[in-house]
N, C-alpha and C positions, 0 to 999 in steps of 0.2 A: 664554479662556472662563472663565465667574465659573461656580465652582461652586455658588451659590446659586441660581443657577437652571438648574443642569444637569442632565441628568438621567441618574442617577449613584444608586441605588437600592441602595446598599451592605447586604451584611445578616450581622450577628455567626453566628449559627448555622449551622453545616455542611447542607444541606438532608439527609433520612433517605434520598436515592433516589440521590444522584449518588454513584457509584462512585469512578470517575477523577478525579486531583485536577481536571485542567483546567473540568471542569463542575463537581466543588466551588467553585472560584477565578473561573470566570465568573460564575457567580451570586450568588455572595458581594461581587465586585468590581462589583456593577452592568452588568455587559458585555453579557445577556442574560436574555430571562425564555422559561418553556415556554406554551402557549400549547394543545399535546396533545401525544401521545407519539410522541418524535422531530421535533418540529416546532417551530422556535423564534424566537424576537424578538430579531434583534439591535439593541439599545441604542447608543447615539451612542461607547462607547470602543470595542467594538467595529466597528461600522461605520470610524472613523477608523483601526482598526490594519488591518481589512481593505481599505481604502482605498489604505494604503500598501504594502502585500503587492499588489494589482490592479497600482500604478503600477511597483513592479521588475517584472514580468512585461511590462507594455506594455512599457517599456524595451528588455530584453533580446528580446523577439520581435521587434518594431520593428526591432533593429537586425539581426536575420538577414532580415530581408525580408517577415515575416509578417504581413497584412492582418487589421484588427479589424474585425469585421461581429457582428450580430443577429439569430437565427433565431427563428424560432416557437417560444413552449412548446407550444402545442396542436397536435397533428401527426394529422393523417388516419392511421385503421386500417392503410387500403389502401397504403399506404409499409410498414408495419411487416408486414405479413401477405406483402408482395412480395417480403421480404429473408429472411422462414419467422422474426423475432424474435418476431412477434406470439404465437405459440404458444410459442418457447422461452426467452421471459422470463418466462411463468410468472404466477404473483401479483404478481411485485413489478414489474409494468407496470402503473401506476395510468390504469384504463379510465376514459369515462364518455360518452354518449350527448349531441347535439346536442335540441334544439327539432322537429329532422324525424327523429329515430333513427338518427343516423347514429354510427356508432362513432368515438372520437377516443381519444387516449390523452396525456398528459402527457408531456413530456421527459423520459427517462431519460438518454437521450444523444443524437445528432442525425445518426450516419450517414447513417440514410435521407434526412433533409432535406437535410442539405448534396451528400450524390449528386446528388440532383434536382435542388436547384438548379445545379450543375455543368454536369449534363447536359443541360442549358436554355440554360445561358448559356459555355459554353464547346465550340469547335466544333473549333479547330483545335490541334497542338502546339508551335502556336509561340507559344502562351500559356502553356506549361509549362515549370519545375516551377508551382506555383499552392499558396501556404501560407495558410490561414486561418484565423483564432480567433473565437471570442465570448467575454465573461464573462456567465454567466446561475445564475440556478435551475434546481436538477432535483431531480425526483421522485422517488423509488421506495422500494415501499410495505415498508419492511424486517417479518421477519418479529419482530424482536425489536429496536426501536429499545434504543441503550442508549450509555452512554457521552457523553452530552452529546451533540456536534456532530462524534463520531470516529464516529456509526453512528444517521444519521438518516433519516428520508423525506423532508425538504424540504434541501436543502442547497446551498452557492455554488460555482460549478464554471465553471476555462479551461480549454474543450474545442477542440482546434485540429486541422483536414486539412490534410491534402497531398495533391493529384494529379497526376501525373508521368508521364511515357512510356519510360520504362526504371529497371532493376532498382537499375544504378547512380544514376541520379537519387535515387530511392526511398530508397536507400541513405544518400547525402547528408545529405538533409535530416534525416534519422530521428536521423544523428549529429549533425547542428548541434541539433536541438531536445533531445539529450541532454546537450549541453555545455551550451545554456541552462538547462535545467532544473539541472542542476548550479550553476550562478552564484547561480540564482535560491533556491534553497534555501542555498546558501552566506550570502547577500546579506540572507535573513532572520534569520538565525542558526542553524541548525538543525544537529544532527550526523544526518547520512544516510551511506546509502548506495544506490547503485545495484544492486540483484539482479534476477538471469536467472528470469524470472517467467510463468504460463501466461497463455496470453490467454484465458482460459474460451469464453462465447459470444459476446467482441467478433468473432472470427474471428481470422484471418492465422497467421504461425507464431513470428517475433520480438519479444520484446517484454521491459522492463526495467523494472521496480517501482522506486520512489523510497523506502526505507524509511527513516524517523524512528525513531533507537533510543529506544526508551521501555518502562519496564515494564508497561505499562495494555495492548501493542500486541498486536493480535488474531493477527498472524502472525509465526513463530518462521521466521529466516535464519540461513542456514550463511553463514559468513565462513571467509578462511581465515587463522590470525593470523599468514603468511609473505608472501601478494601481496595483491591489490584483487578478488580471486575471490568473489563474494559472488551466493546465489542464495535463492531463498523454496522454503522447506526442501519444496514438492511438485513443486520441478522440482532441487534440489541433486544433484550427484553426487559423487562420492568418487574417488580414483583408483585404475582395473580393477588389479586384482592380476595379473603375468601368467603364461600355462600353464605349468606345469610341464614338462623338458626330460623327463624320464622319471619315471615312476611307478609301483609295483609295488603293486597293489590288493588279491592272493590273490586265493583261489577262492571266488565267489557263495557264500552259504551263508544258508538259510534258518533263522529263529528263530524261536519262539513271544513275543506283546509282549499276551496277553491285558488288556482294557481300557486298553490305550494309545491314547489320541483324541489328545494330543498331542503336538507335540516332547519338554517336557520328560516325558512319561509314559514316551515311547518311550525316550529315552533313559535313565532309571532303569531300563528295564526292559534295555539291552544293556549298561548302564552304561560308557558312552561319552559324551566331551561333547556337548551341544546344539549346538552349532557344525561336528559329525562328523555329523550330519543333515541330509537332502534333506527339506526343508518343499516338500510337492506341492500346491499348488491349482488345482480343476478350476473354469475360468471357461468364459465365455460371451463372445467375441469377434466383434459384429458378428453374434452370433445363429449363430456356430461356436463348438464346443467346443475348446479348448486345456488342455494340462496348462505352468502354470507353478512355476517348480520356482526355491527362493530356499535358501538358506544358516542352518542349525538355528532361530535364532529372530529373524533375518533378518524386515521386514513390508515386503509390498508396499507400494507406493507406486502408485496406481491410476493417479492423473495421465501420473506419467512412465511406467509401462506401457502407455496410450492411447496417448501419443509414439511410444513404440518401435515401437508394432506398428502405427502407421497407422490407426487405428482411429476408430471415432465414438464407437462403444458399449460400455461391459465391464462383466459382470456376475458375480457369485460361482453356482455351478452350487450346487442344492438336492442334499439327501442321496438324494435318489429319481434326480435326474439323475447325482449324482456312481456310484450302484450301478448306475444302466442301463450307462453308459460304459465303466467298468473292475470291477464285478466286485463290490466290495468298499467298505465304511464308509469316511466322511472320517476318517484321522488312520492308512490304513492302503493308502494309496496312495503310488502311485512309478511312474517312466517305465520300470522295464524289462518288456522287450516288449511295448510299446506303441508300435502302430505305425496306433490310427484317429482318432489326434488331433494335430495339432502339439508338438512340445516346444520353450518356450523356457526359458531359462537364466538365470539372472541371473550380471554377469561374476565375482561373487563365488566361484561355485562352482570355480574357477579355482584350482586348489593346495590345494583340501581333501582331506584326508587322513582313512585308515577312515571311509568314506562309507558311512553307513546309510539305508535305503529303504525305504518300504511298500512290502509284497508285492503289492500287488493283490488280497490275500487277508485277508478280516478276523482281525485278531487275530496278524498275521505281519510281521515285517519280513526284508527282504535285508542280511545286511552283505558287507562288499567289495566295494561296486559300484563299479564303474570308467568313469567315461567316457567312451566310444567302445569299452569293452571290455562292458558289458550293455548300453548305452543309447548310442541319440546324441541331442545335440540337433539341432533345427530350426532352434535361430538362439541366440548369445549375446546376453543383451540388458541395459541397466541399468535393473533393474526395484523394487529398493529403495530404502527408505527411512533418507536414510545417520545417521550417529550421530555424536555430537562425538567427538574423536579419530581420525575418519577422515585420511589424509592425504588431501590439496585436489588435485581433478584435475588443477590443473597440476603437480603433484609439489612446492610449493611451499609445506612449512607444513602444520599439519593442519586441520581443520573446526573454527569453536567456533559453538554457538548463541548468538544474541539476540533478544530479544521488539524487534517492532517495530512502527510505523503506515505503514500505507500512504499517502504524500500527492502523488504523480504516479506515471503510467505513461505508455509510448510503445510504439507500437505499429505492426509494418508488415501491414497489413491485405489485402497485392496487392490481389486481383480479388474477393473475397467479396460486395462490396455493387454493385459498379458493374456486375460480372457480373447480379447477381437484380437489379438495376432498371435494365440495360440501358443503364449509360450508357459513352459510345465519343467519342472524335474521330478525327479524320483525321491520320494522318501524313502524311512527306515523299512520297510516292508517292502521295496521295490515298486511300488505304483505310482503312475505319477501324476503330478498335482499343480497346480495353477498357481503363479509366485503371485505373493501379495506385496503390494510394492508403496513406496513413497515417497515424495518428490519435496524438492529444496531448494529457493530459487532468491538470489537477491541481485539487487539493479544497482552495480559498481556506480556506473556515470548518472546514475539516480540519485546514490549516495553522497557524491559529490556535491551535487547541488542544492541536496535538503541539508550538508554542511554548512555551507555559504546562508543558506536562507537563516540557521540557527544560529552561525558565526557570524558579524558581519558589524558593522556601524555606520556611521555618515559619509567617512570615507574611504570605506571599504571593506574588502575581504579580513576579517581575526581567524586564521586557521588555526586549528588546535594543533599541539606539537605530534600528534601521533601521524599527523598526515599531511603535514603541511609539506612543499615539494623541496623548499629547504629550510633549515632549523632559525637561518642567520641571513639576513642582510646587510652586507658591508659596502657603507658608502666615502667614496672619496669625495668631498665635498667640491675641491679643487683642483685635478690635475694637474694644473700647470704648476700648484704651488708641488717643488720639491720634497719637504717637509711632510708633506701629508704623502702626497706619491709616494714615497716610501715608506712609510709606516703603513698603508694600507696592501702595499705589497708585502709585509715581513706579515702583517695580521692576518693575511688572505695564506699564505704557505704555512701560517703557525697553526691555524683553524685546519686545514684540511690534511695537514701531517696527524692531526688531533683525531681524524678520522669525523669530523664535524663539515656537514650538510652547507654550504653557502654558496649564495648568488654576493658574487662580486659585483657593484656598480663602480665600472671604471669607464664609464661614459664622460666625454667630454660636455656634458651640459648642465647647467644653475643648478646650484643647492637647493631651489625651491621645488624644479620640475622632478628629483633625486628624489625630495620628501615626500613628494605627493605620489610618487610613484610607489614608493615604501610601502606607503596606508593604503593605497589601493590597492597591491599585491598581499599584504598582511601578513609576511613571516613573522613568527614568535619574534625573535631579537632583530632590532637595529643595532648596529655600530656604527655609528658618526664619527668619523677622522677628520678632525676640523681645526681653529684657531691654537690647540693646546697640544696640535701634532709634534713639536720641538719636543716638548717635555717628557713625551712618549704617552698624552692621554689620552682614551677617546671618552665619545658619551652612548652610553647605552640605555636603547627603549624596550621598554615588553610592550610589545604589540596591543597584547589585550586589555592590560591596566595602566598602560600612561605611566610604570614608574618610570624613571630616569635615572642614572646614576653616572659618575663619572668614573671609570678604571685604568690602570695602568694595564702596558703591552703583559705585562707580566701578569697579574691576574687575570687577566683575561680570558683565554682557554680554561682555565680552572672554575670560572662563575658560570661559563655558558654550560659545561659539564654538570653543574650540579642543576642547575635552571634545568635541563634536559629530564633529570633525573627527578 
């Protein structure tokens, strides 16, 4: 491709609004332009790098058995209102009205459609397991687009089901589409990893986040830096401490903690450590009251407290509720003798030692209190939010944080959707039965940019060769001189008879604005056709490592060959 007439809109200035370098570096590289906010024009290198990122994913699902199909962007209400999404996506389900008023909504995702279709066109189990994908556009209306193309409302996305007639099937595939998705992020260059991640409102209960380490990334994972334990720090855990064989608490004894609201107030005033403190919070559990009780200055973790307790809903109780309840002000409550609410526990409370408690009395705390000797729990549960240096639940290594990007997730969905739209086949006995289904989903124009964020340097884009949009850049340093002119025309015909990827720069402008345009675009290879054109040399750069060298027309095709390879 001749860069003179590509279009390739390179631009010196840092725009004043992009954050993250990757939307700095696309827009500066020509790769894309805005168009409104979160909604963007990808440009021909882009389209080409994303191009090759679509083709490893065709590959690698192709080769587990996965079928590529097409679904509706425009999806009837009445799909999303039958699955109860309609109402709990909220704003960022971008609505809008037909010709007759009839309600429609934009793709966000396509459970409901691929159910239905399923449940239309598939009768019996002996068409199962059933894996299938699309690459499409999806909508949804963020409430703060930002970050270029890591947090937009129009964006490129391979969303893939599975429907299956047992738990094991289910099971299967959820693993094979997690080892693909490993290749495939492998395959582009990326350093990830896999973490134990919530399914928010996709539904189901299993589910693995693909994180991209990068500092730009909106979400913080626990690793553990002894095994492959790595989780998205609002479902991470720690390893439970365990109880104590015996323990000698003393006798209850009540103290004055005037204006103590919190941990540490309380604890200045017994002066004991924050960590010898029972943090009591009275929530709202499914629209029940519970007293949960965490470790001195220990924070819930709300998420993995939903988990724990089986719940849909959890709320923090108001100061009017917390004194109707037990008696007494927030930051002056504790579980002893309380017995008209649930208590759970977090396992941390497990070998704490001089245990201090609101009294249930304002302005008073309990010290000595003992576990199973003033209070019991209801239930141990892990209901924090762990901290680096934790050791890693499998006792292997401790916790360390990393900022990441999320750019696939996998997710086993059972019965949530096929259940609410009623879709069944027949098993081997003729009766029929609820598909249990699983979903598969990665962010092409995601990937892209958590590339650039992991590729990149001073100045510019380092694309890796699996994706970069060409392999080669070929620069004429000089047009007018003859000498070069020509030899970067016999290079530019020899290279692409070779079946070899190149952007030709055959622009008339300086060798300097050529270079910098190079390093900001970032192909694998330069070829500089310059002073030593006569002779037939040119000089060649690797993008990523600065080496150089200088080759004849004749080796040439043959070095980039194997460089590829």
């Amino acid at each position: 491709m001749r860069q003179s007439t590509y279009l390739v809109p390179t631009m010196r200035d840092v725009p004043a609004d992009a954050e993250a370098i990757s939307h700095q570096l696309m827009l500066r590289a020509g790769m894309m332009r805005q168009l409104a906010s979160g909604v963007y024009a990808y440009l021909p290198l882009a389209k080409k790098a994303m191009t090759k990122i679509e083709a490893i994913i065709r590959e690698e699902l192709d080769g587990i058995g996965a079928q590529e199909l097409t679904l509706p962007a425009l999806h009837p209400a009445e799909l999303w209102q039958e699955s109860g999404r309609w109402e709990d996506m909220g704003d960022e389900l971008i609505r809008l009205k037909d010709r007759h008023n009839r309600d429609f909504a934009l793709g966000a995702t396509h459970e409901e459609v691929i159910t239905t279709i399923i449940k239309d066109g598939i009768t019996s189990y002996k068409k199962l397991p059933l894996n299938v994908y699309q690459i499409q556009t999806k909508f949804r209306d963020e409430r703060r687009p930002r970050f270029g193309l890591l947090r937009g409302r129009e964006f490129i996305m391979k969303d893939a089901y599975s429907f299956h007639d047992s738990e094991e099937s289910l099971h299967e595939t959820y693993w094979a589409m997690h080892e693909a998705y490993s290749r495939i992020f492998s395959r582009v260059g990326l350093t990830f990893r896999p973490v134990i991640a919530d399914s928010g409102t996709m539904g189901g209960k299993d589910t693995h986040e693909f994180m991209a380490l990068a500092s730009v990334g909106e979400d913080t994972i626990a690793y553990s830096d002894g095994s492959d334990y790595a989780a998205n720090l609002e479902m991470a855990s720690s390893l439970a401490p365990e109880p104590p064989q015996s323990q000698e608490y003393g006798l209850l004894e009540k103290k004055a903690t005037p204006d103590a609201k919190t941990v540490n107030d309380a604890a200045a005033a017994l002066g004991v450590d924050p960590d010898h403190i029972l943090k009591a919070l009275v929530v709202f559990v499914d629209g029940e009251g519970s007293l949960l009780l965490l470790r001195g200055n220990d924070e819930l973790n709300e998420v993995k407290a939903l988990h724990e307790l089986g719940a849909k809903e959890m709320r923090m109780a108001t100061e009017e509720e917390v004194v109707d309840l037990f008696g007494a002000t927030p930051g002056s409550i504790g579980p002893v003798n309380v017995n008209n609410v649930p208590i759970y526990a977090d396992h941390r409370i497990h070998g704490m030692e001089t245990i201090a408690c609101g009294a249930n009395e304002t302005g008073y705390h309990y010290v000595h209190v003992g576990p199973g000797k003033d209070y019991q729990a209801t239930a141990y549960k892990d209901l924090r939010t762990v901290k680096e240096g934790d050791p890693s639940p499998d006792g292997q290594g401790t916790l360390q944080f990393a900022e990441g990007i999320e750019v696939g997730q996998v997710f086993k969905l059972g019965r949530k959707y096929s259940e609410s739209l009623q879709a069944k086949y027949l098993d081997q006995n003729g009766k029929a039965q609820t598909f249990l289904m699983g979903c598969y989903g990665i962010g092409i124009s995601r990937t892209i940019a958590a590339v650039i964020e992991q590729h990149h340097d001073e100045n510019g884009i380092v694309w890796p060769v699996s994706i970069a949009p060409f392999l080669v850049h070929l620069l004429a340093l000089n047009v007018k001189n003859e000498e070069q002119q020509a030899l970067a025309e016999a290079i530019y015909t020899d290279l692409k008879q070779a079946g070899i990827d190149v952007l030709f720069d055959d622009r008339g402008e300086r060798a300097g604005v050529k270079f910098k345009d190079a390093d900001l675009i970032g192909l694998p290879v330069r070829i500089a056709v310059g002073k030593r054109a006569g002779e037939g040399i040119v000089e060649v750069k690797v993008r990523k490592t600065g080496e150089q060298l200088e080759l004849s027309k004749e080796d040439l095709v043959q070095w980039v060959k194997e460089f590829a390879n």
